[in-house]
N, C-alpha and C positions, 0 to 999 in steps of 0.2 A: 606536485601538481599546481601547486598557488593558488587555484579557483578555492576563493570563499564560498559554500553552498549558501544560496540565496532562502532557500525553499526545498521542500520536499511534497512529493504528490505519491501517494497509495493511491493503485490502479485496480480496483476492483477488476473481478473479471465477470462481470454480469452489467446490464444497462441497470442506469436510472430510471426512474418513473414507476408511477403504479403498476404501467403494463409488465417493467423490465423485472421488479421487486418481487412480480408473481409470477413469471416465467422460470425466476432463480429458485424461489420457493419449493416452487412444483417440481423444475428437473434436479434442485438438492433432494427431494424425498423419492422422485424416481431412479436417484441414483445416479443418474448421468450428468451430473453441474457440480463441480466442485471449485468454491474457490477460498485457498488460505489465509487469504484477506480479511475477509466476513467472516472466517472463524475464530482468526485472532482482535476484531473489533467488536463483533456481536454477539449476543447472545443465541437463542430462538430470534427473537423481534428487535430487541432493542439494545443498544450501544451500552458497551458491559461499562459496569463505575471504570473499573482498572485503568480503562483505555482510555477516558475523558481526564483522568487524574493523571495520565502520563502524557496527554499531549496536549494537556495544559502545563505542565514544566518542562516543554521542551524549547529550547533558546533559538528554534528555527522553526516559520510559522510550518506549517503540517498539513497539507488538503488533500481529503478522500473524493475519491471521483471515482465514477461508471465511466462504464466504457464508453456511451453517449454523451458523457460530459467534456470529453479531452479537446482541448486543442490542438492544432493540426502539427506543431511541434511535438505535442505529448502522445498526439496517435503514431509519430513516425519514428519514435525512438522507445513506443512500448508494443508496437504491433507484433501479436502474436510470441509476445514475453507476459502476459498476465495471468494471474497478478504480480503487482511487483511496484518495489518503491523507485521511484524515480527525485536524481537529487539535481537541481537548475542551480547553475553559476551566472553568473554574469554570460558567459560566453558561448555556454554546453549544455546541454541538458542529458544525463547519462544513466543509466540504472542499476542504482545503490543497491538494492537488494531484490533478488531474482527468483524465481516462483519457488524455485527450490528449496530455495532460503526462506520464504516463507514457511512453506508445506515444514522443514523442522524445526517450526518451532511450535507445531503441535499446537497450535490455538493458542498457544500461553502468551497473555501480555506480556509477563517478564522476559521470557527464551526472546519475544522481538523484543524489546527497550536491550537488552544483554547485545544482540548480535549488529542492531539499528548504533548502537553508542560504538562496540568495536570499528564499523566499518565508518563515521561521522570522526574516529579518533585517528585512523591510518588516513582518511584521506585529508585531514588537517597535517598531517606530522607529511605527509608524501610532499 
């Protein structure tokens, strides 16, 4: 591949903002809103230690976004893929890990740092 990944962007699958944070809230307890993102970075409310201790050592910066936060590049290459990590080269922007991927790793910071480090190690070696 030769692209250096520049950056990395976690695509929530819920909007930002007050409004967005209580819509997710509500349809996570009604049942019908699920996103693997928010369960492998949050707790109930607030951003688990694990997460902030793992992407504070990670060697490429890292930014969580809502869905109303994307760029019209990041809306067009995660639309109706979230959540999911999206990895930006210089030239591409493509998506490194896929809701799938998310969803097994079960919430656990580790199972993503484990599967985030494989797939950051093929696409340096590819």
């Amino acid at each position: 591949m030769g692209d250096v990944i520049k950056k990395l962007y976690g695509i929530y699958h819920a909007d930002g903002g007050l409004v967005g944070e209580l819509a997710y809230i509500f349809g996570k307890y009604a049942g019908n809103v699920h996103c693997s993102l928010c369960d492998i970075t949050h707790n109930k409310i607030t951003m688990k230690k694990e997460w902030k201790s793992f992407s504070k050592e990670l060697p490429i910066p890292f930014d969580l976004l809502h869905l109303n936060e994307r760029s019209e590049d990041l809306i067009s290459e995660s639309d109706n893929h979230t959540p999911c990590v999206l990895a930006q080269t210089e030239n591409k922007t493509f998506i490194l890990l896929s809701p799938e991927e998310l969803e097994n790793c079960n919430k656990s910071v580790n199972e993503f740092k484990s599967i985030l480090e494989n797939k950051l190690k093929l696409h340096s070696d590819g």
